[in-house]
VMD Tcl script that draws the C-alpha trace (Angstrom):
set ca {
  {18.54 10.42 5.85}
  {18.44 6.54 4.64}
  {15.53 5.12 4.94}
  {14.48 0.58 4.81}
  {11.49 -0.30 3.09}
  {10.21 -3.24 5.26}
  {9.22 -5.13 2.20}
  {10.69 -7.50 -0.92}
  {7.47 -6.67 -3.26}
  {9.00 -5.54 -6.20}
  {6.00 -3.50 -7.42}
  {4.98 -1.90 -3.97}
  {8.78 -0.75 -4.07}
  {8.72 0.82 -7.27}
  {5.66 2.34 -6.72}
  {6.98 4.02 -3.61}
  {10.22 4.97 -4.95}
  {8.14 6.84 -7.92}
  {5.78 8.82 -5.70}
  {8.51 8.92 -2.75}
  {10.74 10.99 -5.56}
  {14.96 11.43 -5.76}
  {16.49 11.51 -2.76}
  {19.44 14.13 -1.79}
  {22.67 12.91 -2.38}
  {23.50 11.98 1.20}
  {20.53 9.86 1.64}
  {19.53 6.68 0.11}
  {16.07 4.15 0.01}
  {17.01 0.47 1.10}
  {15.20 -2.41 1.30}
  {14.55 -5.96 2.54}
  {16.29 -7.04 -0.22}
  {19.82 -5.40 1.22}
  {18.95 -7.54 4.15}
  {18.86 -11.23 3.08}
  {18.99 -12.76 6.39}
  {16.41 -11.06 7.76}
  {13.10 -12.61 9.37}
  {9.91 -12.56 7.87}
  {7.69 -10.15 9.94}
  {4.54 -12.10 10.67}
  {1.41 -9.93 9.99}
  {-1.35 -10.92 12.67}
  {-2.55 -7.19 13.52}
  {-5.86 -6.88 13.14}
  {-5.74 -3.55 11.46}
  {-3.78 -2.03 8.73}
  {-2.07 0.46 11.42}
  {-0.77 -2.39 13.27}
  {0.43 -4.53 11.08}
  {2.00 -1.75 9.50}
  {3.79 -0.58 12.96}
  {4.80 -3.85 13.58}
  {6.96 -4.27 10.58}
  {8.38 -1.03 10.53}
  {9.37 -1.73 14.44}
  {10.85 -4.77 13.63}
  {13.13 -3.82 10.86}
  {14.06 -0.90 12.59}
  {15.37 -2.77 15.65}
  {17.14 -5.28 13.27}
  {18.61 -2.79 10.94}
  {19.38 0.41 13.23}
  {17.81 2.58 10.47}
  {14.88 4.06 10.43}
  {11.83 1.91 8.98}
  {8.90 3.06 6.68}
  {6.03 0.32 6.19}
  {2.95 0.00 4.48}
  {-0.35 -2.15 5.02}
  {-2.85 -1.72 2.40}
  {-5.54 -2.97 1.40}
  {-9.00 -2.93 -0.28}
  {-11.81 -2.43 1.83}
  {-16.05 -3.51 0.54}
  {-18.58 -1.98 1.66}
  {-21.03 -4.33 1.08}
  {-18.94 -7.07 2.46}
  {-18.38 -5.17 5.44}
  {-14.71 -4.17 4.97}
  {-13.72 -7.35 3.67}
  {-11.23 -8.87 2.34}
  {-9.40 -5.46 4.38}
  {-6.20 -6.66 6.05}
  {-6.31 -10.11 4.84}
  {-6.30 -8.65 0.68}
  {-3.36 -10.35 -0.25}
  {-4.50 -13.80 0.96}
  {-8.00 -13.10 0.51}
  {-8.11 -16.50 -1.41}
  {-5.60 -18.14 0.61}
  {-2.17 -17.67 1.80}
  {-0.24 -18.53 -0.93}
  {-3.15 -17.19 -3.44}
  {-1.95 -14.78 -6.53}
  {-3.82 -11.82 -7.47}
  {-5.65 -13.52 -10.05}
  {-6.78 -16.35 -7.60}
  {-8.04 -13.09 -4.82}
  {-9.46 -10.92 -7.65}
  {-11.49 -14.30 -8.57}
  {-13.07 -14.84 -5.24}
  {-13.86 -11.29 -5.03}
  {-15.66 -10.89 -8.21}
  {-17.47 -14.46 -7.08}
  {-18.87 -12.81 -3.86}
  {-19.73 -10.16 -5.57}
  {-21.96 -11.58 -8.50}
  {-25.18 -11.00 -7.71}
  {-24.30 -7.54 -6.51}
  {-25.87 -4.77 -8.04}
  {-23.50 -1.94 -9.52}
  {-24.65 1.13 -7.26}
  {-23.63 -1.62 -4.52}
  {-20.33 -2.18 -5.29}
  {-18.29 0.23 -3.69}
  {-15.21 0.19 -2.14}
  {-12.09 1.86 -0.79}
  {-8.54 1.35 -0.93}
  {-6.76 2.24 2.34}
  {-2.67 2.73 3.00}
  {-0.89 2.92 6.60}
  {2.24 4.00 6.05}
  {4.48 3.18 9.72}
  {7.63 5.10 9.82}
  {9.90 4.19 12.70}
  {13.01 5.45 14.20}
  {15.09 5.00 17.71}
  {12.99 8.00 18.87}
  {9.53 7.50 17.76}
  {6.91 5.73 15.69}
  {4.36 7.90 13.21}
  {1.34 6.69 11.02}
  {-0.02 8.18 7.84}
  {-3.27 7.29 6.50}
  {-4.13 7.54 2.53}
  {-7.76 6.67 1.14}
  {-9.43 6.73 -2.00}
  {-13.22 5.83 -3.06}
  {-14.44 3.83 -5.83}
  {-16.12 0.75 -6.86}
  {-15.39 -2.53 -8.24}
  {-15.62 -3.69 -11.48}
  {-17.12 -6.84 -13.29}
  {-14.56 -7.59 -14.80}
  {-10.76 -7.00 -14.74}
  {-9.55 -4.45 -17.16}
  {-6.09 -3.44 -17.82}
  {-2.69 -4.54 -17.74}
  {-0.61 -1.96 -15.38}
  {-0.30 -2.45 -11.70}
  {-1.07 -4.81 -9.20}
  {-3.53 -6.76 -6.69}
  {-7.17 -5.48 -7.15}
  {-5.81 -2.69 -9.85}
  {-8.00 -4.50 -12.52}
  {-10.92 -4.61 -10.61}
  {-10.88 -0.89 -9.28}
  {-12.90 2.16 -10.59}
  {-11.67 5.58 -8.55}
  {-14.49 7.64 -7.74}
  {-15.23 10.01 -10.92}
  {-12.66 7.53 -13.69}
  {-14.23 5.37 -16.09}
  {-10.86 3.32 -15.86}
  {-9.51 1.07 -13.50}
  {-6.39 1.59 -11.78}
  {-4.68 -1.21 -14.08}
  {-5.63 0.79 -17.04}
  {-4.59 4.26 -15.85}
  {-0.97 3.33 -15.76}
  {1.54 4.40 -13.21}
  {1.98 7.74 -13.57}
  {-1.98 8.62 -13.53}
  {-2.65 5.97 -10.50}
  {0.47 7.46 -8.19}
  {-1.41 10.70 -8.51}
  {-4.30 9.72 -6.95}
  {-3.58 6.53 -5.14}
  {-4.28 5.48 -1.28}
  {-0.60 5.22 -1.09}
  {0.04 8.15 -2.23}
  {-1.76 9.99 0.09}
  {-0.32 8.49 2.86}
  {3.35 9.20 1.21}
  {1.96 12.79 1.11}
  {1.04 13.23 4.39}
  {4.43 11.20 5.56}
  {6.63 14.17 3.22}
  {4.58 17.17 5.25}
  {5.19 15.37 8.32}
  {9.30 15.18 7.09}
  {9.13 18.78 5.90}
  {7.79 20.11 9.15}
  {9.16 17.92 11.66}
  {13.09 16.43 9.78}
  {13.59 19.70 7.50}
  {13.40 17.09 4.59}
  {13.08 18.74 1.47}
  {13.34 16.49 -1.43}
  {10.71 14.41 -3.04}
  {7.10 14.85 -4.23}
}
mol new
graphics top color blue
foreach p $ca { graphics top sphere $p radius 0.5 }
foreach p [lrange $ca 0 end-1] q [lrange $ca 1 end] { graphics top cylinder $p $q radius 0.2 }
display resetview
């Protein structure tokens, strides 16, 4: 079974490839990459679930293979859910993830630590000619004051898991896949493979 990533972010790749784990021989993980010519998918859903079905949709009909997307994001509670689908241009559309971990921490300043928590959330879209699933991963936490660590990406710094005293960015890779919104979403996507494709590789 070969399966397209809908997606050219290096780090959400590897990430998925680690917790995804080896393939069988007769199967194989592309991505966006393999597909220069390929449009841009333009990301207008209101919620993670559609945006992520609308990628995976979109590559699937352009590529004839079946299509596994992700939207993530991170998700305040005290800011109502915000900066939720719009976390990686929380600061702007061309922002970095210093530039949206910034902003955050500024609307968060006079915020109070029992206050500050937060979720991440994964929708994981996987697509073929036949039909279209969704898988949901969560986890709890809070944010930080402060960005601390080196490892990972987007609001990683800023990101305490429920019951950790380190952020995601200084857990490391192996540590955060563990636990991680998207891997809990790849989870449920593997029991839905197991059950439903007799896939059973991975994890």
């Amino acid at each position: 079974m070969n399966i397209v990533l809908a997606t050219t972010n290096k780090k959400k790749i590897e990430e998925i490839k680690k917790i995804f784990g080896p393939m069988d021989t007769a199967s194989k993980i592309y991505t966006l990459d393999d597909f220069p010519a390929m449009e841009d998918v333009v990301e207008d859903g209101d919620t993670f679930e559609a945006n992520a079905i609308k990628k995976a949709k979109q590559i699937a009909s352009a590529t004839g293979m079946i299509a596994l997307a992700d939207d993530s994001g991170l998700a305040v509670d005290v800011l109502d859910g915000a900066p939720g689908v719009y976390s990686a241009r929380y600061a702007g559309e061309d922002a970095d993830d210093k530039a949206n971990n910034d902003k955050l921490l500024d609307a968060l300043k006079d915020i109070p630590d029992e206050k500050r928590g937060a979720q991440f959330v994964c929708c994981i879209a996987l697509v073929s000619a036949e039909e279209t699933n969704t898988f949901m991963g969560y986890v709890k936490g809070r944010i930080g004051t402060e960005p601390k660590g080196a490892s990972g990406f987007g609001y990683d710094p800023l990101f305490y898991p429920e019951g950790s005293i380190k952020t995601f960015a200084e857990m490391g890779a192996k540590d955060k896949n563990a636990i991680s919104h998207r891997a809990n979403a790849l989870r449920e996507l593997q029991q839905y493979l197991l059950t439903k494709r007799g896939y059973i590789r991975g994890f």
